[in-house]
N, C-alpha and C positions, 0 to 999 in steps of 0.2 A: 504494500500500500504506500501510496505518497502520499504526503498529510499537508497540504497547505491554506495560511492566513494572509491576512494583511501587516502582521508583523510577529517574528518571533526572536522572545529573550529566551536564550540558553541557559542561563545562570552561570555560565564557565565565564564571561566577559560582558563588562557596564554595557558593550554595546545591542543598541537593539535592532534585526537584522529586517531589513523590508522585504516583502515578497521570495519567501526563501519556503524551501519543501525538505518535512521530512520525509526521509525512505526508511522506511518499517516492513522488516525483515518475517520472514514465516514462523519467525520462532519469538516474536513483538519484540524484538531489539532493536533498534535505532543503526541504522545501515550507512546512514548518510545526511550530510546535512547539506543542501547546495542551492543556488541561486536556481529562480522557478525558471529562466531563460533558460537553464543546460538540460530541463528537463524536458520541455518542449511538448507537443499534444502528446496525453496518457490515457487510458482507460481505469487506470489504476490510481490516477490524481481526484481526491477529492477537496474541494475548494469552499473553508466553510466561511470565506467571505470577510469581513470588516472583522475581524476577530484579530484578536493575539495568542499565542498559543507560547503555555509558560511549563516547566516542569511541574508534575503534582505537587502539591503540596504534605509534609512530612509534621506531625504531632506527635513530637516526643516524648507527651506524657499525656497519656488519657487511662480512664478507667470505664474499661466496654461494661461492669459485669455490675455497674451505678448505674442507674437509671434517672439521675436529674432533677429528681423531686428534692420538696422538702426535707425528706429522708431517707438516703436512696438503701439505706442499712436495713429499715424494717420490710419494704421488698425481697431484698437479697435474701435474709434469712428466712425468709416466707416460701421461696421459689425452690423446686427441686431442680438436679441438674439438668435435666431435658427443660424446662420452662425457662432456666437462667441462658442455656445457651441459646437457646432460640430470641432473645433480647439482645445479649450481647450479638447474634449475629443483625438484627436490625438497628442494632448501635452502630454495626460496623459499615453498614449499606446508608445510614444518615453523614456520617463520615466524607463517605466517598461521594456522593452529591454531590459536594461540595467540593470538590477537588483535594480531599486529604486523600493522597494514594497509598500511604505508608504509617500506621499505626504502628505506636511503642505504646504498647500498655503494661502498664508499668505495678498492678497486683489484681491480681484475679481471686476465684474460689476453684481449689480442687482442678488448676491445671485447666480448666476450659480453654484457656484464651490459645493451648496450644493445641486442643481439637478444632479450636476456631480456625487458626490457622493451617492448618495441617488438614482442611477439608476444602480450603479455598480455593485451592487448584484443579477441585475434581468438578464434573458437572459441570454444567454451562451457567452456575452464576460466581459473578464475577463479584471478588471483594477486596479491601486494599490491602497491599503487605502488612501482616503483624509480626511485629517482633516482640515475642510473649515471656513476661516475666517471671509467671505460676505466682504465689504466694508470696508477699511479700514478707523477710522474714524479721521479726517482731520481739518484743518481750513478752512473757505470760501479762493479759489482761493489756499489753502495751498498745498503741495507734493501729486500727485496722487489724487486731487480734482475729477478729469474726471473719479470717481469712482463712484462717488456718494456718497460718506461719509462725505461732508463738513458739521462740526455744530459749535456754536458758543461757545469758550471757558465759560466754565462755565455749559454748557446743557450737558457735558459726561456723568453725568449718564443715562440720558435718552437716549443716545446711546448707550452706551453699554447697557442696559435693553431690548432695540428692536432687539438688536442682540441676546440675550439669548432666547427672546422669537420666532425668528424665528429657533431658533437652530443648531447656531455655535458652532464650539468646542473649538475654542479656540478664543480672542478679540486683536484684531492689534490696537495701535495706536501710532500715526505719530508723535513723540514729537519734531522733528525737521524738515528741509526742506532737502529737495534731490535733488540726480545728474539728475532726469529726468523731472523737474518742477521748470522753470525759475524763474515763481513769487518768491520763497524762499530760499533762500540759505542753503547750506547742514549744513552748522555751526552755524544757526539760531535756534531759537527754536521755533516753533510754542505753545504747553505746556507746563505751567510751573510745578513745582511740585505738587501744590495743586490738577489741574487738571488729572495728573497721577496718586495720589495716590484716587480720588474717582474713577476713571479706575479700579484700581487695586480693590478696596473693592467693586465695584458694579460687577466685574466677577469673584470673588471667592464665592461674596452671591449666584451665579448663580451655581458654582461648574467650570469653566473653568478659565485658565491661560491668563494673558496677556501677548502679546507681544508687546516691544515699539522699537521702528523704533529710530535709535539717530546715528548721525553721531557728530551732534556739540558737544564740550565736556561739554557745559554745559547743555547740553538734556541729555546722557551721567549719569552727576551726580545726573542729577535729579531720575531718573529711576533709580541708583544705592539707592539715599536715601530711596525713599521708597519701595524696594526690589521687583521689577517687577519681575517675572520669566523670563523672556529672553531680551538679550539687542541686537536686531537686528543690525549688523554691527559695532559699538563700536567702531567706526575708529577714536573717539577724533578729530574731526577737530574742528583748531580756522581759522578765516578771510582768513588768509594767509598759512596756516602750519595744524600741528598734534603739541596738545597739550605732551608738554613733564614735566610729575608730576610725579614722584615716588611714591607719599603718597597717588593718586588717584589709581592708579595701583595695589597699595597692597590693598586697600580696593575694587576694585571690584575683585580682589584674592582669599581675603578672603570672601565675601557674597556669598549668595547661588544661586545668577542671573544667568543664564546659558548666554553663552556669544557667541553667534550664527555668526561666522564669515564667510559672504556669499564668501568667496574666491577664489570659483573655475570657474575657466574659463576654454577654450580650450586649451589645452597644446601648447606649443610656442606661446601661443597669451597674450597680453595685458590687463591690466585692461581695462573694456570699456569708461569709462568717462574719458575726462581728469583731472580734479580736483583728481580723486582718483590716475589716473596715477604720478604725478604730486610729492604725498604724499604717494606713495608706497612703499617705502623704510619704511618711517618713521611708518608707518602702521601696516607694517611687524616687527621692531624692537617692537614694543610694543607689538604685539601679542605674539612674543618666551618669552616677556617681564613676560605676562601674566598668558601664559602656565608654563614656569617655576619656576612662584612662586605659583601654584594650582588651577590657575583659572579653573571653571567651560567650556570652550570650546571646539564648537562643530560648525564642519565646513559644511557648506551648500553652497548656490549655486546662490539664487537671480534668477532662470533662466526664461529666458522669456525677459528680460530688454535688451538684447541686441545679437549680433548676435555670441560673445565669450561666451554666455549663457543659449544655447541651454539646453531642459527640461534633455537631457540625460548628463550632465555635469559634476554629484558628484565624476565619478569615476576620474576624473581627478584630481577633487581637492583633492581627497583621495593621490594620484599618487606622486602629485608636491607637493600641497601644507603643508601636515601634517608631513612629515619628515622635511619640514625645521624649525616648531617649535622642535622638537628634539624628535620626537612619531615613535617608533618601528614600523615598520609593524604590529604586533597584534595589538598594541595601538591603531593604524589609523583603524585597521577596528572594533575595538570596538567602536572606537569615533563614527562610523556613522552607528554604530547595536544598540548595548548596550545603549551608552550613549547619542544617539540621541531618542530610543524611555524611556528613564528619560526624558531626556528634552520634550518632549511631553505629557509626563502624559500617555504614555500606555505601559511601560514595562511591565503588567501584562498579556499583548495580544501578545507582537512581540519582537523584540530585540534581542533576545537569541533563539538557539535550545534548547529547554528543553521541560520536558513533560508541558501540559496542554497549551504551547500556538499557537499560529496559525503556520501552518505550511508554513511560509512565507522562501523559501527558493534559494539564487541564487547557482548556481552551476556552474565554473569556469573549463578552462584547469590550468593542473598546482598546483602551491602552492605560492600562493600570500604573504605567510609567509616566503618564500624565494624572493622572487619578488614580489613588489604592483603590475608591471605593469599585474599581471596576473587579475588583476579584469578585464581588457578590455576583455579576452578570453572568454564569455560569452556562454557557452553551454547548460543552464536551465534554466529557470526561476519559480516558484511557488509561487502562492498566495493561501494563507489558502488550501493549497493539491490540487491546478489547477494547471495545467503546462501552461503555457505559450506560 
């Protein structure tokens, strides 16, 4: 197939390319990218007109197995497994609507999220890449316990070792408590470093990254010292406040942690929790804080936790949220093409239109590089050369 708009951004380069045709290959891989002149009358060109067509979009942190409500925990525990995956599989198809091709979701129940994925390629429907965390692993009674990942500090390895051998792609853990789980306070820390850093070397033995869950700033620091690959939400909360450190700030700047800021909510709506609401100011000053001295960040979404966090969400955060840290429009859509599938460990598969990788493509009215708001104009969607 040859795929052509009236402009296409790659995400590999600022520029954006006029009247240019992908060639998408039998196996939906991206074969070519070339000027519509060299291709000349085709049978095989389809021309979807005043469009731009931009890589899918990649959300680095969602939870398919939330449903968005007010409380997305008394569902969950309500639901058996046949009822829960059949939700999360319609979480995942709201998702992709919208041009997310690539889900990381980041704690399930009971392993679903990798029957979710691990059925996506069968059958003629079509859902977006998940990269499945299983259980996120927890304290007894700690953050998102009703997962089923509670073990006792000091047995992480063996948690993460059971994850690797059911075959996660990437490992969650909860170094702090959160907005959704009374027992623990979100500025608390459930592990301390010691226990993060055998996290971290028991899923790199395995070949997968970790993610750690930190809101308190000293969860936060812990996860920066021993150099987590991603710092889920990073919101520095102390008891009462957002820790305010200059010299912590330049160093998670400077480390190579990627810095996953779940920010997007529904546009005019509110953070969900009040603790976050509370400290949103201060959140936000530390994030443009962050961005602007090189921090590694990459905005995602959290969706599922509440009902401003529905699974199709990123592009909002794309919209609102990414120009108020000081990110061009090209910026913002690299940060959730480009540099969201780095932060996942698969830009060699998605991220960019370029040859050899999947032909993961949404297709927009408009030119979002004149206007964000055009990512909502949603006219295509393609996973690895399906349409949508």
């Amino acid at each position: 197939m040859l795929l052509t708009g009236r402009r296409l951004f790659t995400s590999a380069s600022p520029a954006v390319l006029d009247d240019h045709v992908l060639e998408i290959d039998e196996h939906g891989r991206i074969a070519g990218v070339r000027a519509r002149r060299e291709v000349g009358r085709s049978a095989e060109l389809v021309d979807l007109g005043d469009v731009t067509l931009l890589p899918g979009l990649i959300d680095i942190h969602q939870h398919l197995c939330f449903d968005a409500t007010l409380d997305p925990v008394v569902q969950l525990q309500a639901d058996d497994d046949a009822a829960l995956l059949a939700r999360m599989r319609s979480a995942a198809r709201r998702a992709l609507s919208v041009g997310i091709t690539t889900v990381r979701d980041l704690g399930d129940r009971d392993y679903l999220s990798l029957s979710l994925r691990d059925s996506s390629g069968s059958g003629t429907e079509v859902l977006p890449r998940i990269l499945a965390a299983g259980p996120p692993i927890t304290t007894p009674k700690g953050h998102c316990w009703f997962l089923g990942g509670e073990v006792e500090p000091g047995d992480v390895a063996r948690a993460v070792r059971a994850r690797a051998e059911r075959g996660v792609d990437v490992v969650k853990i909860m170094a702090s408590g959160g907005n959704m789980t009374p027992t623990v306070g979100a500025h608390e820390s459930q592990f301390g470093g010691d226990d993060i850093a055998v996290a971290l070397r028991e899923a790199h033995a395995a070949g997968l990254k970790l993610a750690v869950h930190a809101h308190g700033v000293d969860a936060v620091r812990d996860a920066l010292t021993v150099g987590a690959d991603s710092i889920e939400h990073c919101t520095l909360f102390t008891a009462d406040g957002v820790a305010d450190e200059p010299d912590l700030l330049d160093e998670l700047a400077s480390s190579r942690s990627v810095l996953s800021m779940t920010a997007a909510v529904v546009s005019g709506s509110a953070p969900p929790f009040p603790a976050i609401r509370q400290r949103m100011a201060a959140i936000l000053a530390n994030h443009q804080q962050l961005y602007r001295r090189g921090a590694r960040v990459v905005c995602s979404s959290d969706a599922g936790v509440a009902p401003t966090k529905p699974h199709d969400v990123l592009p909002d955060g794309v919209v609102d949220f990414l120009p108020m840290l000081g990110m061009s429009n090209a910026d913002a859509i690299v940060n959730v093409t480009a540099g969201a599938a780095d932060a996942c460990g698969i830009a060699d598969r998605t991220g960019t239109l370029e040859p050899g990788k999947d032909a993961d493509v949404l297709v927009v009215d408009g030119n979002p590089l004149d206007d964000l708001s055009a990512l909502r104009d949603v006219v295509a969607v393609y996973v690895r050369g399906r349409r949508v």
